[in-house]
Each structure stands twice: as structure tokens, then as C-alpha cells.
N, C-alpha and C positions, 0 to 999 in steps of 0.2 A: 219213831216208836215202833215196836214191834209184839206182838201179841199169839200167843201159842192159845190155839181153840182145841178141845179134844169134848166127844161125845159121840152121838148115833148118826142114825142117817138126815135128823132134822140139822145135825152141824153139818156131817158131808156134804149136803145138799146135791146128789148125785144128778136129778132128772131133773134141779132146775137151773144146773149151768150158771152164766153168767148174771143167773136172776138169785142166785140161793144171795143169804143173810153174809157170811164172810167175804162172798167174793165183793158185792155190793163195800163194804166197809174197806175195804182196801185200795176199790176204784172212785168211791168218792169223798175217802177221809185221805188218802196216802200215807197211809198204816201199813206196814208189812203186817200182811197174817199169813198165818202158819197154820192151814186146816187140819187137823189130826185125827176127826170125825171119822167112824167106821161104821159101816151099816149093819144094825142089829146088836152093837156091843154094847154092853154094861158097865160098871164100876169092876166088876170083877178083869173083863175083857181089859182094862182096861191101866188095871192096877201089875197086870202080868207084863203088859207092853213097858209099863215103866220101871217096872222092876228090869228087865231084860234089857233096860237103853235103848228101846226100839223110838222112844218117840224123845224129842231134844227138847229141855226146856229152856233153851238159850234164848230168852226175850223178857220185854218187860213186864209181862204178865201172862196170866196163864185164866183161860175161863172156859170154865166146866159147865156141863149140862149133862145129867143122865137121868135116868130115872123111869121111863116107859118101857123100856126090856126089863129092867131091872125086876119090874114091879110083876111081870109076865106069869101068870101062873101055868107049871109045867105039870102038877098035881094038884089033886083039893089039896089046899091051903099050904102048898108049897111053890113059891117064886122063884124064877132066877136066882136072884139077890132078898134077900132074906133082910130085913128092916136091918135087925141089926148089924151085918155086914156090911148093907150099905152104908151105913154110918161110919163102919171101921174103914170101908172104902175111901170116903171122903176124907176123915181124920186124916189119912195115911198123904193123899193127895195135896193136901192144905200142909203138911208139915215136910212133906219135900220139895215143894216150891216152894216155901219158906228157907229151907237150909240155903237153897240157891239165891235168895236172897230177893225173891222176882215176888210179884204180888201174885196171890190166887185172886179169883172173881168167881165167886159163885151162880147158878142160875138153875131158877126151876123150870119146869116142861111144860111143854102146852099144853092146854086143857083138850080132853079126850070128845070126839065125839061118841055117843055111845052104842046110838041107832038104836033098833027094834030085834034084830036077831039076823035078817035079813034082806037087808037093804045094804052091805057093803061095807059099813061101818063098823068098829071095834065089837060088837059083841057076836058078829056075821064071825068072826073067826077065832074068839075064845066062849067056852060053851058056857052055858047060863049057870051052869047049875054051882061053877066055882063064887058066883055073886050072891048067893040067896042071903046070906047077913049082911052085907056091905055093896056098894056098887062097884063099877069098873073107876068109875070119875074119883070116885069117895077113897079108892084101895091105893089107886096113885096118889089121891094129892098126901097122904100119909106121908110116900118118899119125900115129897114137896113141904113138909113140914119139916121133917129128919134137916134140909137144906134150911130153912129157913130158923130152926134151933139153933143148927153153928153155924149160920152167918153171927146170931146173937151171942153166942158164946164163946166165940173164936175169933169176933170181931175180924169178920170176913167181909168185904163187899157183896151184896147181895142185888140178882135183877132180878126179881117176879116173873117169871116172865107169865105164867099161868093168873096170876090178878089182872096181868096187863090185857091180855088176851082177855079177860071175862069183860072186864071193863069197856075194852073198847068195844065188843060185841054189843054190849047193851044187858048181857047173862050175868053181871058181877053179885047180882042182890035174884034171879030166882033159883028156884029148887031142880029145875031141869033145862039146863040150856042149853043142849042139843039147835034146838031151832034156830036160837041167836046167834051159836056159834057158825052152824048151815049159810044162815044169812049173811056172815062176816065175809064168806068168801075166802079166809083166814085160812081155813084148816082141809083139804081134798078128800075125798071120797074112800079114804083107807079109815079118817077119823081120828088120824094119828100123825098125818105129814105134813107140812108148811105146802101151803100153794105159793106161786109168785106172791103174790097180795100179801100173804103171811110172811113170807121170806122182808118183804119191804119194811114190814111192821118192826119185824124182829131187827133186821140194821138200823132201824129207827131209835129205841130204843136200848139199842148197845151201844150205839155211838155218843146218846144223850148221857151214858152211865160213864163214859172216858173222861168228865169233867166232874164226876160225881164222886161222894165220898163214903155214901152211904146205900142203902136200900134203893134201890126204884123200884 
């Protein structure tokens, strides 16, 4: 089997080497993967590269993960990717892996740490003042919805992976889970990147979805 992955730097897994999520699933499933993950890229970034032939979908499947650039605000209440483009992003993504004949695999992002403003975490480096109606946690899982519509409507495969992540924290049921998440060990001090631990989670979990036919 072989499996084309494309997203940001939680797919590339650049600083955690032989510990990141893809490399893991191909050393201990013997899967060909095919990382295509860039760091910092979007649905846009992302949609250019396919368009252009830059990235091959010559495999059994194709799984996607975007959404935390995407969702990036560059201005008040201006994103990267723009809800609705990210959607048109995906359409686009899901219906040329489809011509190819190859299964899409959809997947949402990890849950955000959000921090205090200053301590490191996601809000240490986007300014408060873009949150005042919405949170950072709340503005992302939006995109993470957009994903989980057209797993429904498109009858996509679909991994949670941001339910999975609350869940196993212990954060699935409160209002602020920052701490659960801190305490998962799951997510590194940017608040936004897979640690080893996370990365283990994450092959954990995409490997359990290769016998699966639905949701996880």
C-alpha cells in the first residue's frame, strides 16, 4: 500500500525526524508514505502545488490535513484562507483525487494551545485584539467543521484528529483546555506543533483509520 500525505509542518514533521507521525507509519506498518507536508502551507499553498504537478498522486490514497495557517489572521478578521475558500480548497482536493481514481482521507488539526499572551503559546504570537468575539481555539475548529461537513456530504473518510486529541487529554467536555492539553505532553510549547508523544498519538490513530471506513 502506499499513501500520499500533504499539509503543514504537523505532517512534515521537520524537528521530529524519525519520531514525526508519517515516518512512524511506514516504519512500523510497511506502508509506503509519501510526505508532501510543507511548513507553514495552507489549502491555498497547497492547491497551487497540485495544480502545477508539483506533488504526485500516484498512491492508494491521499490524506490531507490543513487548517492552522489556514485559519492565521493577517488582518482584523482577515485569514490566510478565508472559510469559504477553504472549503473550495478541499472540494477541489477531494475531486482530483477522485478523478485519479485514489481515495481522499480527510483530517482535522490539533487542538490549539492558547496560553495567556505570554508564555509562548499561540496567543504570545497572534495579537489579542483579532479574538475579542471568538477565541483562537473557537476561530480554528470552524475550519475543523468546514472538514467534518464534507467528510458528511462528500462521503469522505474522516480522522478527528482534534476530538481525538481532546479526548485523550482528558479537555473533550471543558470550556478551557489549555491545562489538559499542557499536561498531555501531546502538543510543544509553540501550542501549535506535535511533540514525539503527539506525533506517536497521531500514528496511532491513522494507522487504526487504514482498516476503517468511516469517521474516527
Amino acid at each position: 500500500m502506499k499513501i500520499i500525505v500533504i499539509g503543514d509542518s504537523n505532517t512534515k514533521g521537520e524537528m521530529l525526524g524519525s519520531k514525526n507521525w508519517t515516518t512512524l507509519l511506514s516504519g512500523l506498518t510497511g506502508i509506503e508514505v509519501v510526505n508532501e507536508g510543507v511548513n507553514g502551507h495552507t489549502t491555498e499553498d497547497a492547491r497551487i502545488r497540485l495544480t502545477n504537478g508539483e506533488i504526485n498522486l500516484n498512491g492508494d490514497a491521499v490524506f490531507i490535513m490543513f487548517g492552522t495557517n489556514d485559519a492565521v489572521m493577517t488582518e482584523k478578521n482577515k485569514p490566510k484562507v478565508s472559510l469559504s475558500r477553504y472549503r473550495e480548497n478541499l472540494l477541489y482536493f477531494i475531486n482530483l483525487i477522485r478523478q485519479t481514481s485514489k481515495k481522499p482521507v480527510l483530517m482535522t488539526v490539533i487542538p490549539l494551545i492558547e496560553g495567556s499572551g505570554g508564555d509562548g503559546y499561540y496567543l504570545s504570537r497572534h495579537h489579542t485584539s483579532f479574538f475579542k468575539d471568538i477565541s483562537p481555539r473557537d476561530w480554528v475548529d470552524q475550519y475543523n467543521d468546514i472538514v467534518r461537513e464534507i467528510s458528511d456530504t462528500e462521503r469522505v473518510q474522516l480522522i478527528d484528529v482534534w476530538q481525538y486529541f481532546l479526548k485523550k487529554s482528558g479537555a473533550e467536555h471543558d470550556p478551557d483546555p489549555d491545562k489538559y492539553l499542557i499536561q498531555s505532553g501531546m502538543i510543544d510549547s509553540s501550542g501549535t506543533h506535535l511533540t514525539a508523544e503527539g506525533a506517536r498519538e497521531l500514528y496511532t490513530v491513522v494507522s487504526h483509520s487504514l482498516n476503517a471506513k468511516k469517521r474516527i
